[in-house]
N, C-alpha and C positions, 0 to 999 in steps of 0.2 A: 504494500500500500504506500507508506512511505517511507522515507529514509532521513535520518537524522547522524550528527556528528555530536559527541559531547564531549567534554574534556573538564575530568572532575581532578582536584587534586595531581595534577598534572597525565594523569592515565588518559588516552585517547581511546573512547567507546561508538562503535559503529553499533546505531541502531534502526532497528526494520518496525513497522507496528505491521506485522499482520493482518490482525481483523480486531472490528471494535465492535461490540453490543453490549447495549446498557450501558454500564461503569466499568463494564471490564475490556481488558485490550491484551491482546497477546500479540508480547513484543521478543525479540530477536536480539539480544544482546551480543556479538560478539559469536553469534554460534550456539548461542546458551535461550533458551525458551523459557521465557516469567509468562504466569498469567498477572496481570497488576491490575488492584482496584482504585479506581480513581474518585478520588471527590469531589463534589460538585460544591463548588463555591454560590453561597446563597447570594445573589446582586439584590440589591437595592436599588431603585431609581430615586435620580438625585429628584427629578420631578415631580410634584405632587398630580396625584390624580383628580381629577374635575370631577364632581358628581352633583348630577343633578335631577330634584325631584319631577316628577312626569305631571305637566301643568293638567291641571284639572278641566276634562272638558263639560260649559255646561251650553245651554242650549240658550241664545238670547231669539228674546220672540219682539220685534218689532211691532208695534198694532200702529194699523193706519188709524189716523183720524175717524171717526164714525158720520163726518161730514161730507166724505170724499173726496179732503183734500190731499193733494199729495204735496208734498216739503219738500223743496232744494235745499240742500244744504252746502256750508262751504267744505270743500274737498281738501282744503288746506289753510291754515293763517295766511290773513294777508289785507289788502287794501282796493276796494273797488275800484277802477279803473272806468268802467262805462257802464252802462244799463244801455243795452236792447230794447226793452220791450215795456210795457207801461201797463197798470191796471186793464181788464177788460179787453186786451189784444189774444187773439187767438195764437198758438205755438202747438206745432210741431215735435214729437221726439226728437231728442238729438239736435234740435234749433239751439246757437247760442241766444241765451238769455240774458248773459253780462260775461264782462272782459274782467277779470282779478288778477293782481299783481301779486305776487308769492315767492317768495326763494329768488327775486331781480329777475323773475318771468313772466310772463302773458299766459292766462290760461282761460282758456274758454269754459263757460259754467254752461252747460246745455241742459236743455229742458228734460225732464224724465219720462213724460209721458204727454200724449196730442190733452188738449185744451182749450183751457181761456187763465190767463193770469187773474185769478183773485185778489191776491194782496203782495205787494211788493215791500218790504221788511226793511229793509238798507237805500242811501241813497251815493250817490259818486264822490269819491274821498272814505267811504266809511270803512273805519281798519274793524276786520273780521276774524273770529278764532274758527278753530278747524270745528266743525258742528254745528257753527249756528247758521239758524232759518232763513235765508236769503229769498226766496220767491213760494207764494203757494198759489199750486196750479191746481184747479176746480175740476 
């Protein structure tokens, strides 16, 4: 298998390992057969192990409105930038309904679902947090 040089005490020993299983190895000394057991050195890692508890899954139930309306809400903190659309205009899915500044971006706020805009919440300039009610579509 392999071959090894040692030189212990000034003696020069040519050695062969044979064969290795488990712990044990038989090795070639010189012409001379040892079976040798070997011990395993317990390691430690120097780095710590992460453990982490498995987040709890629970079930959040949104309830609409019981009026039918449905709520825009802001998709991120930030500063409105423009209004599209005004009370009483009809929208489209996916229509932008206002322009929001965020993160030194433009993002378009689109409508969630076909309508008529009932009440508009916010007006241009108003700094908004991630969640609150920016337009309600009827």
């Amino acid at each position: 298998m392999k071959k090894f040089k040692f030189t212990i005490r000034g003696n020069e020993y040519e050695v062969h390992i044979n064969s290795f299983e488990d712990n044990i190895a038989e090795v070639d000394v010189n012409g001379s057969i040892y079976q040798v057991e070997l011990e395993e050195e317990v390691k430690t890692t120097k780095t710590p192990k992460l453990v982490r508890s498995r987040p709890v899954q629970t079930k959040e139930v949104k309830q609409k409105p019981a009026t039918g309306f449905s709520k825009v809400e802001a998709p991120l903190p930030g500063t409105i930038m423009k209004i599209t659309v005004k009370e009483g205009d009809e929208v489209k899915k996916g229509q932008t309904i206002m322009i929001m500044e965020a993160m030194k971006m433009e993002n378009n706020v689109l409508a969630e679902k076909d309508g008529r805009i009932n009440k508009v919440r916010v007006s241009e300039g108003d700094a908004v947090l991630q969640g609150d009610i920016l337009v309600e579509i009827e």
